[in-house]
C-alpha positions as CSV (number, residue, x, y, z in Angstrom):
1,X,1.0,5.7,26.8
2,X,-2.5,7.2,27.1
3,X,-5.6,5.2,26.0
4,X,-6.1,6.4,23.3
5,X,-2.6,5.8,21.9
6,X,-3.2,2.2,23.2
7,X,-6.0,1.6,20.9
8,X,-4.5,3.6,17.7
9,X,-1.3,0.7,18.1
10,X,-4.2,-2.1,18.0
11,X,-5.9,-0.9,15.5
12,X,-2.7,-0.4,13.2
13,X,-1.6,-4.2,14.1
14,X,-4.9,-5.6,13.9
15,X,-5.6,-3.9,10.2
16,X,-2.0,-4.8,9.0
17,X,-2.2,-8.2,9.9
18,X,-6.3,-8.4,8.4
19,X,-4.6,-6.9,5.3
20,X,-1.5,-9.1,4.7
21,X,-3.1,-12.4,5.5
22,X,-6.2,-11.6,3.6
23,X,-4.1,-10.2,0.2
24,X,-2.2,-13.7,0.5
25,X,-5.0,-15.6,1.0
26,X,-6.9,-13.9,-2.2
27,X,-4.2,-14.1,-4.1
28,X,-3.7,-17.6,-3.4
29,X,-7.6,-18.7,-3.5
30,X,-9.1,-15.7,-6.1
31,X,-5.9,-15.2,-8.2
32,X,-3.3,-12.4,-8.2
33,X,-5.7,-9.8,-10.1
34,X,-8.4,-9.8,-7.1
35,X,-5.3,-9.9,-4.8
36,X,-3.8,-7.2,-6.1
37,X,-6.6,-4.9,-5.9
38,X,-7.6,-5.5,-2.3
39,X,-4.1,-4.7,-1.3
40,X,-5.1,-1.2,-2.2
41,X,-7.7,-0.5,0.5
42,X,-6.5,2.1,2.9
43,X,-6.7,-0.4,6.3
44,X,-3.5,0.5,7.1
45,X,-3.6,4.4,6.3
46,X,-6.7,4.8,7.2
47,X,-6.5,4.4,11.0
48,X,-3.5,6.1,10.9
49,X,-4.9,9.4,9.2
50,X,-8.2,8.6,11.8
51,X,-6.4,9.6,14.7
52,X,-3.9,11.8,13.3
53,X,-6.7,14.4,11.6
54,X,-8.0,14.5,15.2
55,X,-4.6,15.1,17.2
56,X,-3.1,18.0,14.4
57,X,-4.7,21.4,12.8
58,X,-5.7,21.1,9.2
59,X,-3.3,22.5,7.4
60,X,-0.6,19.7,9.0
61,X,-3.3,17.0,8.1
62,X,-3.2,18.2,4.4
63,X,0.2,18.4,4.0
64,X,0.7,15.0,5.4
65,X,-2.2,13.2,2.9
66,X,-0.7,15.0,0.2
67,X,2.8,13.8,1.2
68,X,1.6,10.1,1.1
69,X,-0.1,10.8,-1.9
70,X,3.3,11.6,-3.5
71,X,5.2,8.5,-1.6
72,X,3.0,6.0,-2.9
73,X,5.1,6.7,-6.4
74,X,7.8,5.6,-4.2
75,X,6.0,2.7,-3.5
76,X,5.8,2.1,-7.1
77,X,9.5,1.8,-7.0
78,X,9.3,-0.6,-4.3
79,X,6.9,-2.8,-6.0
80,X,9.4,-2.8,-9.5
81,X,12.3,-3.1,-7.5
82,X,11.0,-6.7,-6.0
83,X,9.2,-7.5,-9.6
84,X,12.3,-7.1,-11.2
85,X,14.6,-9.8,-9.2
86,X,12.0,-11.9,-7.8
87,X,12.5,-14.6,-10.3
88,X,16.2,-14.5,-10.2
89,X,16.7,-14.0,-6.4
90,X,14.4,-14.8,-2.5
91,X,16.5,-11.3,-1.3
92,X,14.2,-9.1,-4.0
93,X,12.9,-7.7,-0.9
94,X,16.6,-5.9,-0.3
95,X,15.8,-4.5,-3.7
96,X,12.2,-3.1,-3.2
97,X,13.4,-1.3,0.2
98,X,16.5,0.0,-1.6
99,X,14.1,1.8,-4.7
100,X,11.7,3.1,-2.1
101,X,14.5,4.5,0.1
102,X,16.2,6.6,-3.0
103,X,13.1,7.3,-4.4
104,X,11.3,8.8,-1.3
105,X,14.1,10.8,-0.6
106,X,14.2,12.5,-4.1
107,X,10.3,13.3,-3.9
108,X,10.4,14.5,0.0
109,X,12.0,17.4,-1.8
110,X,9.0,18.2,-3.6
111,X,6.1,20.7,-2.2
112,X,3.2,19.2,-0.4
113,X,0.8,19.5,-3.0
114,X,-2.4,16.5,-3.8
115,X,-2.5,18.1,-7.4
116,X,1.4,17.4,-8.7
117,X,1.1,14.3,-6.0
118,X,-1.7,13.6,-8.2
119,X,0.7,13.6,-11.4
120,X,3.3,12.5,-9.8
121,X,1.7,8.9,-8.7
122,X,-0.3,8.7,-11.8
123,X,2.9,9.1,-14.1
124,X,5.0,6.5,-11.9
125,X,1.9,3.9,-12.3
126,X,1.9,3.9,-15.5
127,X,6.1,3.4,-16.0
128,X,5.7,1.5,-13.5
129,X,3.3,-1.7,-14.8
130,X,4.5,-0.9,-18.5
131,X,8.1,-1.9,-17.2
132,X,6.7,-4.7,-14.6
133,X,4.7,-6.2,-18.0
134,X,8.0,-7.7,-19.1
135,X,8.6,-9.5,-15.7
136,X,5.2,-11.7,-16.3
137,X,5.4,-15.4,-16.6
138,X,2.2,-17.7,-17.9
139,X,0.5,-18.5,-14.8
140,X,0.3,-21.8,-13.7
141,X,-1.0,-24.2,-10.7
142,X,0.6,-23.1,-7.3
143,X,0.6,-24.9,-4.4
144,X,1.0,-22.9,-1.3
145,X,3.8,-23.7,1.2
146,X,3.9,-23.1,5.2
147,X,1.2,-23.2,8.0
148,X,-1.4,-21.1,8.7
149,X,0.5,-20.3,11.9
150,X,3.2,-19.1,10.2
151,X,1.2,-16.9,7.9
152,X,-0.6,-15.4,11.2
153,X,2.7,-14.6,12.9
154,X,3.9,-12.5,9.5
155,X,0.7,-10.8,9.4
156,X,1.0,-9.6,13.8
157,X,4.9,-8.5,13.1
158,X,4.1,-6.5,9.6
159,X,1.1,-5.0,12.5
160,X,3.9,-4.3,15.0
161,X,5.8,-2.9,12.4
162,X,3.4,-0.5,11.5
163,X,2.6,0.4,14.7
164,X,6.3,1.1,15.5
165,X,6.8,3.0,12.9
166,X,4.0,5.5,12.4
167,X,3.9,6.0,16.6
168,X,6.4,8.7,16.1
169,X,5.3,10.0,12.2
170,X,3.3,13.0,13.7
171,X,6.8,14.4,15.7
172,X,8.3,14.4,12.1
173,X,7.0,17.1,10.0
174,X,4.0,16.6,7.4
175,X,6.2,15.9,5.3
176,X,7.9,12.9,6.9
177,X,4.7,11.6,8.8
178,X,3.1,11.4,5.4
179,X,5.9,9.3,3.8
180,X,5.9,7.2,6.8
181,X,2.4,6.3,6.8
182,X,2.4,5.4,4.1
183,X,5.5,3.4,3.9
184,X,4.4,0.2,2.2
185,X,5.2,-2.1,5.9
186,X,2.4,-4.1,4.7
187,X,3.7,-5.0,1.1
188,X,6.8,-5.7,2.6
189,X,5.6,-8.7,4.3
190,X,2.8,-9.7,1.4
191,X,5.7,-10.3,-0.7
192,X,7.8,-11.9,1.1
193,X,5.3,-13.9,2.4
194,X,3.8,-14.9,-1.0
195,X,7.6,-15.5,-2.7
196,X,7.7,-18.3,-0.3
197,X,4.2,-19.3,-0.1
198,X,3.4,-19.2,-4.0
199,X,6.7,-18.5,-5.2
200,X,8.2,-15.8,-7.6
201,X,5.5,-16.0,-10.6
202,X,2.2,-15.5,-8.4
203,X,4.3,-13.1,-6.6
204,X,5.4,-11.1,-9.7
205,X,1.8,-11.1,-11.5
206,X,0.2,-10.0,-7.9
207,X,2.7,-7.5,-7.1
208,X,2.2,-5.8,-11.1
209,X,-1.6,-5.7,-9.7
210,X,-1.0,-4.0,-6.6
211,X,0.4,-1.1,-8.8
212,X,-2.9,-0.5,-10.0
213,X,-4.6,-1.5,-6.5
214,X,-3.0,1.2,-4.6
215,X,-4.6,3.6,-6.7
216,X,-7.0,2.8,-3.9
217,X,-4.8,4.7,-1.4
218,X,-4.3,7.6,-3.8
219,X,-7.8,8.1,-3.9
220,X,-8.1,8.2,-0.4
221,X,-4.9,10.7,0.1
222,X,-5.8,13.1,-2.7
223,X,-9.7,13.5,-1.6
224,X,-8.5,13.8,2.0
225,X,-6.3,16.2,1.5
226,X,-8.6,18.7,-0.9
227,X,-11.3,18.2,1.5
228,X,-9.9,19.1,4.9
229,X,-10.5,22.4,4.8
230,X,-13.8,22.8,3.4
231,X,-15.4,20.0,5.4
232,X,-13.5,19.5,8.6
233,X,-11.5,15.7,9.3
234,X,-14.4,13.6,10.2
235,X,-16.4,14.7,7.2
236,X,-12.9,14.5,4.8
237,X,-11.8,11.6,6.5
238,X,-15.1,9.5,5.2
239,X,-15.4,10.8,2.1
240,X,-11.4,10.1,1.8
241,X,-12.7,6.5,2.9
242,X,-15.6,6.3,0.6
243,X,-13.5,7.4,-2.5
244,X,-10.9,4.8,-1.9
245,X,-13.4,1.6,-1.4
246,X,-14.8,2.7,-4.7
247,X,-11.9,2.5,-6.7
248,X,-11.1,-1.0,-5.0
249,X,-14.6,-2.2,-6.0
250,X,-14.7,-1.2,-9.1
251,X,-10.7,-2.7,-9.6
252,X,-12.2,-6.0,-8.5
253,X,-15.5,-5.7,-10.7
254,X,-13.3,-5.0,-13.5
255,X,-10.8,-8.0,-12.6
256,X,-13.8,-10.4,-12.0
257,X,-15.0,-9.7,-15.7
258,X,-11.6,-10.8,-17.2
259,X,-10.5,-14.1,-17.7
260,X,-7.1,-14.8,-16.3
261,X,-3.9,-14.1,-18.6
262,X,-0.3,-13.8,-18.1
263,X,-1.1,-9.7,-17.5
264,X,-3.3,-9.2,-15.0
265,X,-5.6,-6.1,-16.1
């Protein structure tokens, strides 16, 4: 394994973990709205579209952000799938893997495209929370369960987890390493790991959030993808980066101003 690939699988475990601890620990301290939306920054994309800009052409690179682009309305599916049973069931994560699974297979048969990945996304968002709406439960007092230990070791194996699975995206095809990219590893272990933490209503009202947070990591995919070839990866790859931290801020401005409900946003 060269250097390089060395640091790319720390960076990935480093930003996974940084992401699911942090996500549980807002939702648990700042509430599932603020949770929700900072589970949409692209910390565990973004490294992964860092180096692999730099190692493939352009047109590869584009195909591949559009193709996550278009996933992440299979990680709508995920997030419904676990809304949906989490009150009823601790195995709602079986669920979630199961809708992302059938749905990502349907879309991989769609064209590369950030504009219908675009529509795509959008559309499934919207179904999406509209259907989660009618899993909400009034929020009440929730008293977190578990060691920080424990909540340090789930973060490091979602990291490995990442890290495993994206090492190999790049030998797959665009279309494939974009799916896998942005494979939602890290919202696999935030639920989990908030369903016994917080249990199933913190986890449901946080998880309805995150539908609207990783609008985040659509903004990222679709400008990164249109702006490849006119300005080159470094230059796409920060304005990708600057696109997506806006939408989070202004998500958690726009949660911040609300006062708490049974619906978050």
């Amino acid at each position: 394994m060269s250097p390089g690939s060395e640091i790319e699988l720390f960076v990935r475990i480093v930003a996974t973990a940084a992401i699911v601890i942090g996500v549980t620990l807002a939702a648990e301290h700042l509430g599932p709205k603020i949770g929700g939306a900072l589970a949409g920054l692209p910390i565990v994309i973004g490294p992964a579209f860092f180096f692999l800009v730099q190692d493939q052409n352009l047109t590869f690179s584009a195909d591949a952000a559009a193709a996550s682009l278009t996933s992440l309305a299979a990680t709508q599916a995920f997030l419904l799938g676990y809304v949906a049973v989490a009150a009823r069931t601790r195995a709602a994560l079986g669920a979630a893997v199961l809708a992302w699974l059938l749905c990502a297979w349907l879309l991989s048969h769609l064209p590369a495209s950030p504009w219908l990945g675009l529509a795509v996304f959008t559309t499934a968002m919207l179904v999406a929370r509209r259907i989660g709406a009618r899993f909400l439960r009034p929020l009440g007092a929730a008293r977190a369960s578990g060691t920080w230990l424990l909540l340090l070791l789930r973060g490091l194996v979602a990291g490995m987890l990442v890290a495993g699975v994206t090492l190999a995206a790049n030998r797959l095809g665009p279309v494939w390493a974009g799916f896998l990219i942005a494979y939602p590893i890290g919202l696999t272990v935030i639920s989990a790991t908030l369903h016994r933490r917080l249990g199933a209503t913190i986890t449901i009202a946080t998880l309805r959030a995150v539908m609207l947070g990783i609008s985040s990591l659509a903004a990222f995919a679709f400008v990164l993808s249109i702006t490849l070839a006119p300005l080159g990866p470094l230059p796409a790859f920060a304005a990708a980066l600057a696109a997506s931290v806006t939408v989070t801020l202004a998500l958690v401005l726009a949660s911040a101003r609300r006062p708490s409900t049974t619906s978050p946003w």
